[in-house]
C-alpha positions in Angstrom: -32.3 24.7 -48.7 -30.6 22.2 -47.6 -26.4 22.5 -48.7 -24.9 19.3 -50.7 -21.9 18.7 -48.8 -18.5 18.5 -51.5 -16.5 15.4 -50.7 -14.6 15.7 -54.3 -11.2 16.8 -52.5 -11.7 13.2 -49.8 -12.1 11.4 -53.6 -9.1 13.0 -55.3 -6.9 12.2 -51.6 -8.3 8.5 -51.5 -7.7 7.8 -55.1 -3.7 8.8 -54.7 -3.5 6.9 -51.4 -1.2 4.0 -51.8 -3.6 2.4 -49.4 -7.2 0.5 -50.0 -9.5 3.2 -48.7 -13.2 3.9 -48.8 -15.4 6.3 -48.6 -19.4 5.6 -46.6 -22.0 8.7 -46.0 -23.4 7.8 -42.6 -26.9 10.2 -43.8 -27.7 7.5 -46.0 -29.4 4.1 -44.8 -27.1 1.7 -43.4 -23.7 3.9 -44.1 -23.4 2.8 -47.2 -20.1 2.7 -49.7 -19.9 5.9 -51.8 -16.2 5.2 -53.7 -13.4 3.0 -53.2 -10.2 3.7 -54.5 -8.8 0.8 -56.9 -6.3 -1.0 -54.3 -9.7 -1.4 -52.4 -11.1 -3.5 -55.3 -7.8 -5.3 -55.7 -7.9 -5.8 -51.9 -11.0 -7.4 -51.8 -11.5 -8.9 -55.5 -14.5 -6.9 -55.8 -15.5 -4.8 -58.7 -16.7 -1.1 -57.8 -20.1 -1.2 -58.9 -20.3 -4.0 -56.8 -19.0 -2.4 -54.0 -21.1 1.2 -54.0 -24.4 0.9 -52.3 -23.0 -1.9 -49.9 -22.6 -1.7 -46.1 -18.6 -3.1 -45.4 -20.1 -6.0 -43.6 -20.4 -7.7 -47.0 -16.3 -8.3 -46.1 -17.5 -10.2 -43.0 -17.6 -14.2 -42.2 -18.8 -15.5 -39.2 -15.3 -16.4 -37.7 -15.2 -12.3 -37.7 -14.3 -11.3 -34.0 -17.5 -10.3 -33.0 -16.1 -8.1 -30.0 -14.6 -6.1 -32.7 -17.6 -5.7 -35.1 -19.0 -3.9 -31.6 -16.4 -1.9 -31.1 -16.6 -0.6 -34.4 -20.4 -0.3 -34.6 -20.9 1.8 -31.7 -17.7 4.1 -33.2 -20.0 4.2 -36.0 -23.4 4.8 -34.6 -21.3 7.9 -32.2 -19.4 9.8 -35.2 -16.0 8.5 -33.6 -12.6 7.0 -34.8 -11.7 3.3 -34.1 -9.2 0.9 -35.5 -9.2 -2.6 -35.5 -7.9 -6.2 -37.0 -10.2 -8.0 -38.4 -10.9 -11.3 -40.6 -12.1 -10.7 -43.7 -13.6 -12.5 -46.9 -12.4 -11.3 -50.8 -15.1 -11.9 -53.1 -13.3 -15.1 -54.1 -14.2 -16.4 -50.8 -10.5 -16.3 -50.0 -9.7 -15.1 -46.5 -7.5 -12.5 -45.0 -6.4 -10.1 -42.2 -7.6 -6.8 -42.6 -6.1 -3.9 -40.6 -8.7 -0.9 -40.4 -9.0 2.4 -39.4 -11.6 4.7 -39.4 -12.0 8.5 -39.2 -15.3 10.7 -39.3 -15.0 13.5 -41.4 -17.3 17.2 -40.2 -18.4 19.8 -41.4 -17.8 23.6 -40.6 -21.1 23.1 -38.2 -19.2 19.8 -37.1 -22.2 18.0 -38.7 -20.8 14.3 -39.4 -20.8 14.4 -43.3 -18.5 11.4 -43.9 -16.2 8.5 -43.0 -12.7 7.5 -44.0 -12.0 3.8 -43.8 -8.3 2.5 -44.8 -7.3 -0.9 -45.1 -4.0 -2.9 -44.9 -3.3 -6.9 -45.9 -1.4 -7.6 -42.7 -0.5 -11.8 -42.2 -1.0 -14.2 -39.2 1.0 -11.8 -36.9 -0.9 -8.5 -37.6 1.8 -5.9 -35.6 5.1 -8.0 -37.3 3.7 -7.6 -40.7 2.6 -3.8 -40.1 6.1 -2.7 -39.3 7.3 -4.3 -42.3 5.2 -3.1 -44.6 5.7 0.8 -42.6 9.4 0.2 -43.7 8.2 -0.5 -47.4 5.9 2.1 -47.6 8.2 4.8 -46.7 8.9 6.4 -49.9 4.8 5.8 -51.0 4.1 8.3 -47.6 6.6 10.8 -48.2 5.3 11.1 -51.5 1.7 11.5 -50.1 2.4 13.6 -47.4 4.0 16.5 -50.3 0.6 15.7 -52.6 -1.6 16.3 -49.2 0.4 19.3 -48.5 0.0 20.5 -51.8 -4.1 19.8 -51.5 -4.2 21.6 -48.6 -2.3 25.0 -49.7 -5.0 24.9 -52.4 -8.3 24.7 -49.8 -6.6 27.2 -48.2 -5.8 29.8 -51.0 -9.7 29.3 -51.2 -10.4 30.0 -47.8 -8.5 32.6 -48.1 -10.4 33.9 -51.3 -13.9 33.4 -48.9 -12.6 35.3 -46.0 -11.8 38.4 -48.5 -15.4 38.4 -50.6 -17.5 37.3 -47.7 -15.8 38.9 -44.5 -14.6 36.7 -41.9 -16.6 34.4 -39.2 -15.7 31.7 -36.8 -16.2 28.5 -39.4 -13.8 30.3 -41.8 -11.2 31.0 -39.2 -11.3 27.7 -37.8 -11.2 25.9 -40.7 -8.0 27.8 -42.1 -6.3 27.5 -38.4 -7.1 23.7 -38.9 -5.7 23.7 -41.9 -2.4 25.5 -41.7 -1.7 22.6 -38.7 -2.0 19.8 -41.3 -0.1 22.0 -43.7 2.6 21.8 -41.2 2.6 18.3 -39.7 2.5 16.6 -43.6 5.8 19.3 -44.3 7.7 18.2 -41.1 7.2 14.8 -42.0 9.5 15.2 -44.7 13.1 16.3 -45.1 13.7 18.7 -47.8 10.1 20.2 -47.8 10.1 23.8 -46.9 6.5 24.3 -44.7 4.3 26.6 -47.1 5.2 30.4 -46.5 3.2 32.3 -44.2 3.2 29.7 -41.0 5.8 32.0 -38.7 4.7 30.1 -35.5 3.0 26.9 -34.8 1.6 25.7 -31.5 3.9 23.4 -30.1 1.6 20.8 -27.8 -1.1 20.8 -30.4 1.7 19.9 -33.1 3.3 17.1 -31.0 0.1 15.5 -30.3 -1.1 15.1 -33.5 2.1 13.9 -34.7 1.9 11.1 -31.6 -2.1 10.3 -32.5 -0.9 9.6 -36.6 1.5 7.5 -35.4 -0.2 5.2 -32.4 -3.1 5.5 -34.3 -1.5 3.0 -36.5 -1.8 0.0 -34.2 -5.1 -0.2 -32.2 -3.0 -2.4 -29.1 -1.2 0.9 -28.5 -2.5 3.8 -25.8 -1.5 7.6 -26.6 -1.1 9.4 -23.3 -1.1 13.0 -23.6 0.3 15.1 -20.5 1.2 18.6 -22.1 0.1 22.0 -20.9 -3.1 23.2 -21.8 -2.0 27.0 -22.2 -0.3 27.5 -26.1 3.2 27.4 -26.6 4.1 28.7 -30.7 7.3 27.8 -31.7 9.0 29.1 -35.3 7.9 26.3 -37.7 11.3 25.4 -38.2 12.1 24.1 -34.9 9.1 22.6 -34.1 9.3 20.5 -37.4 12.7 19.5 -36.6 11.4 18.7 -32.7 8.3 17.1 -34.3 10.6 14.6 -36.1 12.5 14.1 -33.1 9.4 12.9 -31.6 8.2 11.0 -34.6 11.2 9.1 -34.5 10.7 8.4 -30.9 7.0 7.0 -30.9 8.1 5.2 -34.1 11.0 3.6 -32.1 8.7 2.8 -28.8 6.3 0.8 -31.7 8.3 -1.3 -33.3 10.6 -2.5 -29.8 9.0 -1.4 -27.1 5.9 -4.4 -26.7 6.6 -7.4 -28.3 3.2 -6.8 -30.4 1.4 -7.3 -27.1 0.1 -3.3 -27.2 1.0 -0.5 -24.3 1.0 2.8 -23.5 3.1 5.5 -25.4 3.3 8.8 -23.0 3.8 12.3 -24.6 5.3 14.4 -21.8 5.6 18.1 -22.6 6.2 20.9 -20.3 8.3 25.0 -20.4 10.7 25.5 -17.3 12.8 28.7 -17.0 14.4 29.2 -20.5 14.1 25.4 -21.8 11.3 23.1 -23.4 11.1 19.4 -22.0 9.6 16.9 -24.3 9.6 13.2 -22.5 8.6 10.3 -24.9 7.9 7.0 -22.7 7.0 3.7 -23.3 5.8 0.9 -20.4 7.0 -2.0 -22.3 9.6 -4.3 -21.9 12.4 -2.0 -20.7 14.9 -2.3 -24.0 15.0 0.2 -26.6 17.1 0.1 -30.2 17.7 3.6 -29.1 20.1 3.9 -25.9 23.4 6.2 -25.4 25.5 4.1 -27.1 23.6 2.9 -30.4 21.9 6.3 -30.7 24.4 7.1 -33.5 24.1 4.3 -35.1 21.1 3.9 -38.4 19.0 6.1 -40.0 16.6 6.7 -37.1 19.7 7.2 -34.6 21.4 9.9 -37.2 18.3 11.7 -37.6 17.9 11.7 -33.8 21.5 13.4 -33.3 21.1 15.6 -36.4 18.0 17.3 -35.2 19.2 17.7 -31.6 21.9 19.5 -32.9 20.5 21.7 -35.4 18.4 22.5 -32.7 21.0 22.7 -29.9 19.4 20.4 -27.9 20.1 17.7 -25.5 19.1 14.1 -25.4 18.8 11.7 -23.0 17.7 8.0 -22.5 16.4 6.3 -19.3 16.0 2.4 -19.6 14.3 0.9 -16.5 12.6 -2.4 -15.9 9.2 -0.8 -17.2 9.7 0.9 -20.4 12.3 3.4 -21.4 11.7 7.3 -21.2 13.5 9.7 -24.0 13.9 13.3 -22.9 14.8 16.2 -25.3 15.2 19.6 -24.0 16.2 22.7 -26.1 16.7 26.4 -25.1 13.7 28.5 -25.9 15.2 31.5 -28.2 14.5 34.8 -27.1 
């Protein structure tokens, strides 16, 4: 018998999302829509019965960059992520700039079950109007990332519940590892949030890295370079969500100065010598940076910066150059 997989906890997410989102099942014929939330129908003018059933090319004119339908389409057709800008048509036959990212969702047997599509309204100059609307969404994500967390302690109280009636196996197991590591990253990315109780120790690289792929994942013209060791490093959650928004701020920094909306390479640099942890974030843009030695105190993102390094007794220091600025953070490792 073949099991129905549950997307109701993807539904309940998506509907609190302050983003247009979607929802498609790629084991139906042509990937069709299975739910919008609301700002997806006031996105696109259409109503939701109008939209469930359809394939999201209906949002397509012929002016649509047809490069970028490929891109997409063989992201699709291989059970990957892709983002992309795209022209798009409301059902008023009024036009407008659609920035979209998609995310295949598996299951336990990492069987492709689902994808996530979110959409954002950006203007004629796609990576200006992003960062603007990142700065106006601030308090709309912190308030999502404490509903997610709270979402996720309930999957896992019910993992948890499985593990103890059933016995343990490896798709339990992994599924709860995954999950405490979102439970962490969405209670780092907030000051004021406590990470849920039980999470002692997280593993550090794995933690930076998918704080660096949310982020550059934001604007398809960036590159995420990941050069961390492969061995695991666990940190006490409390540091490494304090050195996780270190590096948050610094790949949020790199975005919004570093390339002129022209795209480039972000570089996550990670390595343990002697008694310290290095953590390089680099950029190969155009070789100024809001953040230098002397305006690092200055703003939000500069106090938060200095904050951190010293809750944390860490040291921080910037290298301009003609090719992109480098950030280094080191901190002693506590015995």
């Amino acid at each position: 018998m073949t099991q129905i997989f549950d997307d109701r906890w993807i539904r309940k997410m998506l509907t609190d999302l302050p983003y247009a989102a979607c929802l498609t099942d790629p084991n139906l014929p042509d990937n069709p829509l299975i739910f919008v939330n609301e700002l997806f129908c006031e996105l696109t003018g259409y109503k939701q019965d109008e939209l469930i059933g359809q394939n999201c090319r209906l949002l397509q004119v012929d002016d649509t960059d047809a490069n970028e339908l490929a891109k997409i389409r063989n992201a699709v057709e291989n059970g990957g992520a892709v983002a992309s800008d795209l022209l798009n048509q409301r059902a008023d036959g009024s036009l407008f700039w659609n920035r979209l990212s998609i995310k295949p969702i598996r299951d336990d047997q990492g069987v492709l079950q689902r994808f996530i599509a979110i959409q954002m309204e950006v203007e004629d100059n796609p990576y200006e109007a992003l960062l603007e609307k990142q700065r106006q969404s601030a308090a709309a994500l912190s308030e999502l990332h404490h509903r997610l967390k709270n979402h996720l302690s309930l999957i896992m109280s019910s993992v948890r519940l499985q593990i103890r009636e059933n016995g343990e196996n490896d798709g339990l197991l992994s599924v709860l590892s995954r999950i405490q590591s979102l439970q962490t990253l969405y209670a780092s990315m907030q000051q004021g949030i406590e990470a849920p109780p039980g999470l002692d120790q997280v593993a550090l690289f794995d933690y930076l890295t998918t704080i660096c792929e949310a982020i550059t994942g934001l604007n398809a013209g960036v590159d995420l370079i990941c050069d961390v060791p492969d061995e695991p490093f666990e940190l006490g959650h409390n540091r490494a969500a304090q050195l996780g928004m270190i590096v948050a701020e610094l790949v949020t920094n790199a975005m919004q100065h570093a390339f002129d909306g022209e795209g480039g390479e972000v570089t996550l640099y990670g390595r343990l010598r002697d008694e310290e942890i290095l953590i390089t974030v680099s950029d190969n843009g155009r070789g100024q940076c809001a953040c230098n030695p002397i305006e690092l105190g200055t703003g939000l993102g500069g106090k938060i910066l200095r904050q951190m390094a010293k809750n944390l007794s860490a040291t921080i220091d910037v290298t301009p150059s003609s090719s992109g600025v480098s950030v280094s953070v080191t901190l002693p490792i506590e015995k």
